[in-house]
N, C-alpha and C positions, 0 to 999 in steps of 0.2 A: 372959180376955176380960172386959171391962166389961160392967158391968150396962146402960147404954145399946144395946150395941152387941149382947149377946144379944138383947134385946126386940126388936129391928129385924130380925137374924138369926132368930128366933123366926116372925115375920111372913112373912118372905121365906120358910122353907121350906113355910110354910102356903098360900102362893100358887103356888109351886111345885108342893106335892100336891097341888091342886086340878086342875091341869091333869096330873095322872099318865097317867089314862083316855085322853083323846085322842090319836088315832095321829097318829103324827110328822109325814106328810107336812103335816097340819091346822094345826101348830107354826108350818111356815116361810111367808113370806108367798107368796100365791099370784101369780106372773108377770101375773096381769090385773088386778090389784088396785089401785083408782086411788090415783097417785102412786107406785106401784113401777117400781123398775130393775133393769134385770138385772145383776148383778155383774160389772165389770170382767173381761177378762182377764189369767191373773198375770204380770207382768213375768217378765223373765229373772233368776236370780240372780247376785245381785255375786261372781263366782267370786274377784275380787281381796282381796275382805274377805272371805271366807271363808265367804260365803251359806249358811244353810240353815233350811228351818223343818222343828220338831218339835212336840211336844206333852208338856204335862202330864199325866199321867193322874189319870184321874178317879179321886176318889177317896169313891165311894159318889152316893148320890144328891144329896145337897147340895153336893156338889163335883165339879161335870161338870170334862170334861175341857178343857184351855187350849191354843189354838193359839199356837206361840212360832217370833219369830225370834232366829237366833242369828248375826254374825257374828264369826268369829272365828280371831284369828292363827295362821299354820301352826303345825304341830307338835301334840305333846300336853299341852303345858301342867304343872301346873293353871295358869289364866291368874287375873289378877283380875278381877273384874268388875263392870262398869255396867249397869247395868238403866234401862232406860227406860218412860215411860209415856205413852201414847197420849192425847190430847186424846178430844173427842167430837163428831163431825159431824151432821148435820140427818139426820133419820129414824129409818129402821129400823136401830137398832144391828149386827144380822147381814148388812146389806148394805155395814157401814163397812170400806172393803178392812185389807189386813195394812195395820198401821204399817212405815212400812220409813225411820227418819231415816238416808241414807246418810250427808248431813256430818259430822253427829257419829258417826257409828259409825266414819267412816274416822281421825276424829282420836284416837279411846280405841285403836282396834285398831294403828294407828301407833306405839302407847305399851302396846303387849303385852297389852294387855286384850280377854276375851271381852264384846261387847256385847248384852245379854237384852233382848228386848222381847216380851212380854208382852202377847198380848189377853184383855183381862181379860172376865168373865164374861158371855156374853151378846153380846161384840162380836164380826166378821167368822165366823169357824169354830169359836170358843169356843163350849161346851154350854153347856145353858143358856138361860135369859133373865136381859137385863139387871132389874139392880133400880136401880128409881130411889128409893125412900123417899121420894114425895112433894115435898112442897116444902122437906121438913128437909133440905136442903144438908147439913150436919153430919155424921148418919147417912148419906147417902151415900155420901162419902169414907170413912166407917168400913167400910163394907160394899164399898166397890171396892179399899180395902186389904188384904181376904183374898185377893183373887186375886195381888196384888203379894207377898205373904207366903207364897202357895202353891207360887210360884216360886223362890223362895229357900229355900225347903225343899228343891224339887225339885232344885235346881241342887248343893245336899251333896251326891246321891247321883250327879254326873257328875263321871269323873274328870279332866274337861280344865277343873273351875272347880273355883277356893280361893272358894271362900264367905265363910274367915274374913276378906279383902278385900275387902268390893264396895261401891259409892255406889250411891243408889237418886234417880232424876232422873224429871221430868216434866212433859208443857209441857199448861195448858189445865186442862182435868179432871184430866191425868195426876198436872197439882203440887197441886192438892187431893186427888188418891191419894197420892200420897207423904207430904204430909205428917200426913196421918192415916196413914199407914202407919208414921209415924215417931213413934207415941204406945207400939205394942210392935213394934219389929224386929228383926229379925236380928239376933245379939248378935256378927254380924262385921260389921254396917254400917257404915261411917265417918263418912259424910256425905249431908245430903239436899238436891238443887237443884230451886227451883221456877221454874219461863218461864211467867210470867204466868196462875199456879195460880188457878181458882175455879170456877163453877158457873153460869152465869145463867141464870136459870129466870123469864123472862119474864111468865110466865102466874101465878105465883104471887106476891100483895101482900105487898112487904115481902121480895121475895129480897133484896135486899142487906144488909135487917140480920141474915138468917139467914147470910148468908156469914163477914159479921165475925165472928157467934156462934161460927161453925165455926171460925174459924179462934182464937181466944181458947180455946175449949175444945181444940183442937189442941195448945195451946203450952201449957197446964195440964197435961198429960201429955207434949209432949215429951222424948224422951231423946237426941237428937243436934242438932249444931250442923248452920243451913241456912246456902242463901243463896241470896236471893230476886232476879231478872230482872225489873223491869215499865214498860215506854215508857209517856209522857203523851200518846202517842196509841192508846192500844189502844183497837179498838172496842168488845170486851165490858169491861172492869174501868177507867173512869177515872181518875186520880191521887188525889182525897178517899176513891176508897174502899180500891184499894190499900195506901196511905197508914197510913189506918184498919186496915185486916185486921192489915199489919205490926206497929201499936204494939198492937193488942192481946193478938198472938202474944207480944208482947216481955213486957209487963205481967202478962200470967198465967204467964210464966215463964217462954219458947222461947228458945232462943237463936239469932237469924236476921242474917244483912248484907243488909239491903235495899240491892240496885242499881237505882236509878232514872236508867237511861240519855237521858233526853229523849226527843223523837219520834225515830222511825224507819221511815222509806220510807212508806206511802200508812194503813200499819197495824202498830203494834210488835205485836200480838197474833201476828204471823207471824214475829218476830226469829229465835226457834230455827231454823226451818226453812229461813231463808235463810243463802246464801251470804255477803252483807253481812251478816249477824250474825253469823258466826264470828269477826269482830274483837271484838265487843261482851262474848263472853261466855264465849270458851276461853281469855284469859288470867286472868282473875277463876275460873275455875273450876279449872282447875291451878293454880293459887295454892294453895286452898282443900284440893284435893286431898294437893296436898304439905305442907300444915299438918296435915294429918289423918294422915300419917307413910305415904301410898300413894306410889308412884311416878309421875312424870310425864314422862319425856325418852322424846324419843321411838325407839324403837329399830328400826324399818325407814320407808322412805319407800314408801307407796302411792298410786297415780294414781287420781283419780275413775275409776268406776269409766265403763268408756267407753274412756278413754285408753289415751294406749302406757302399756309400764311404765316409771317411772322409778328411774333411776339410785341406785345410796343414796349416803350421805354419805362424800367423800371427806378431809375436811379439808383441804381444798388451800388454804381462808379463811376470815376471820370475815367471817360475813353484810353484818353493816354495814359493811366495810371494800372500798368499789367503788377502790381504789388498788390492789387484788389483782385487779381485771380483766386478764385477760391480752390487753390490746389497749391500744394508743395513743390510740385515737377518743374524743375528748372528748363527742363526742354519744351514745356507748355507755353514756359515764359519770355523764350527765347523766339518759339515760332508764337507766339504772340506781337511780338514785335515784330518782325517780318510783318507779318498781314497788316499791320498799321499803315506800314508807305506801299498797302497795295490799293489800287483804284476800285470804284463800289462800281457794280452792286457787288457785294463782297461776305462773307458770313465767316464767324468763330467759332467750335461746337467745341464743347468739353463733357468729359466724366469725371467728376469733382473728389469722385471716390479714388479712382485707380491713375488719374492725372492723365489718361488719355485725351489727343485732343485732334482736329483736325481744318484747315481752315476750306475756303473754296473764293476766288477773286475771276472778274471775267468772265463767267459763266452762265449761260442761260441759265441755269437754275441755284445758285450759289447755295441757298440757304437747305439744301435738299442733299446736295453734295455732302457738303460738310457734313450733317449728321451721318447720312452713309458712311462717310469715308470715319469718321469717329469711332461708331459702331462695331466696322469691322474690326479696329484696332483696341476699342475696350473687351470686345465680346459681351456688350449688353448697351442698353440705349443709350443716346447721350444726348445733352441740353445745348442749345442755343447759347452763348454768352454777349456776343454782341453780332448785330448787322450794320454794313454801312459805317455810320459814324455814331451808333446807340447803341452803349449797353444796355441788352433787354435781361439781364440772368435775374434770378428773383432766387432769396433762399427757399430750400423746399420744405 
């Protein structure tokens, strides 16, 4: 551990012992407390991605214990694995719900990978309080990187994760955890991805040249290859400064691909977590991955979760080849192509009889859509022909 990053560490447990004495209930925010909320009810989990959350254990007083989600492909593996990390939302960090990124979990776990996510110290049902370090940005990141590290400790001793595989990703606060997390990691980490990684700390003059610092003193210590996400319309991190953060990571020594995709929808700050930015950033990222020598094909087909299940891959065509439509209808073939340059999760349904067809892109439930929308239009059921980027149609 660095000598920065003890002094900080050092501090943090001393604020911690301070509050030893005080009983628990006086810890968490009290329900009348003005500007408190009561914490959401939990979703249901993604039984198709293999939902569940567990825990870290604590491990002594300075390392409470971490509430974690896990989703992950049947069977028992070991799988590889993705670790993701949670931005940071307005308030009381213990009121921020579970991180739960379904999109990206459904495209790693599609591709046989277990996906970790990770609430790091202090946030949702994680022990603990957050530490913030003030207005050193810097130390921040260093200090949100133990709980990222604590996880990949903990993930060796599960037998359904190869640890010696895994990328370590983050969007928001999460990609300035990661990449302080990537000054000492896992010595099975591959690779580290940031979605529009930083800190803005408003209240503090001169955040943003504390950010650049961090991120230059990041890349000084660097030991793995990134690759860095950031729209010229994000609300928190501009292009000058992004920009900036980059070459400084680059110049003290990191080695990063900055993606500077242009704007995106009302706010790129949110590209990760949409559905339209799953074009933007799973091809550039399995690129990446497969240069790092992991795997990326994908090895079952899974339905947002919501959806029917979908069909798997039967090889009956190549994607782009709508001359393998098994219908005459030029207008099938026509909105067939359309649906090609639309973003997944995405679904094709046809009636191979009457050349009816209908697509669905962007939607909670794509592949459900489409057949509806089919049906109405054949007046009798209609088949699946492809999801995503797989043709699933099978002759009958």
């Amino acid at each position: 551990m660095n000598r920065r990053l003890s002094a900080w560490l050092r501090a943090a447990v001393l604020v911690l012992c301070a509050g030893a004495g005080v009983p628990l209930q006086a810890q968490e925010p009290a329900a009348s407390a003005p500007g408190a909320t009561a914490a959401p009810a939990e979703p249901a989990l993604a039984t198709s991605l293999g939902e569940f959350v567990t825990r870290v254990p604590a491990g002594g007083f300075t390392e409470p214990a971490l509430e974690v989600t896990v989703f992950k492909p049947a069977g028992d593996g070991p799988f590889p694995i993705a670790v993701i990390n949670h931005g940071r939302a307005l308030g009381n960090a213990h009121l921020q719900p579970r991180y739960r990124p379904l999109l990206a979990a459904r495209e790693f776990v599609q591709r046989g990978y277990a996906v970790v996510v990770p609430m790091r110290q202090g946030f949702s049902k994680s022990g603990g309080n957050e530490i913030g370090a003030g207005c050193h940005i810097g130390s921040n990141g260093e200090l949100q990187a133990i709980s990222v590290r604590r996880t990949l400790d903990w993930l060796g001793t599960q037998p359904w994760a190869d640890v010696s595989r895994n990328i370590v990703m983050g969007q928001s606060h999460g990609g300035l955890s990661t990449l302080a997390y990537g000054m000492q990691p896992h010595p099975g980490t591959r690779l580290l991805v940031n979605f529009a990684g930083g800190l803005r700390k408003s209240s503090c003059l001169g955040w943003e040249r504390s950010m650049v610092s961090a991120f230059a003193a990041y890349g000084a210590d660097a030991k793995l290859p990134s690759i860095w996400f950031y729209g010229d319309n994000d609300s928190y991190f501009p292009p000058a400064l992004f920009q900036e953060a980059h070459q400084r990571y680059v110049d003290s020594g990191g080695r990063a691909e900055l993606v500077a995709y242009g704007s995106f929808g009302s706010d790129a700050h949110a590209m990760f977590g949409s559905r339209a930015g799953l074009a933007v950033w799973v091809p550039r990222v399995m690129s990446a991955i497969a240069a790092a020598g992991l795997p990326v094909d994908k090895q079952q087909l899974i339905s947002p979760p919501g959806d029917i299940d979908s069909p798997q891959a039967s090889g009956f065509a190549a994607l782009d080849d709508p001359d393998k439509l098994p219908t005459r209808s030029e207008r099938a073939r026509q909105g067939y192509l359309a649906w090609l340059k639309a973003p997944p999760p995405k679904a094709f349904a046809l009636h191979a009889g009457n050349g009816s067809w209908a697509s669905a892109a962007e939607s909670l439930r794509p592949l459900g859509r489409a057949l509806e929308a089919c049906a109405r239009f054949a007046k009798q059921a209609c088949r699946l022909y492809a999801v995503d980027d797989t043709v699933v149609w099978s002759p009958e």
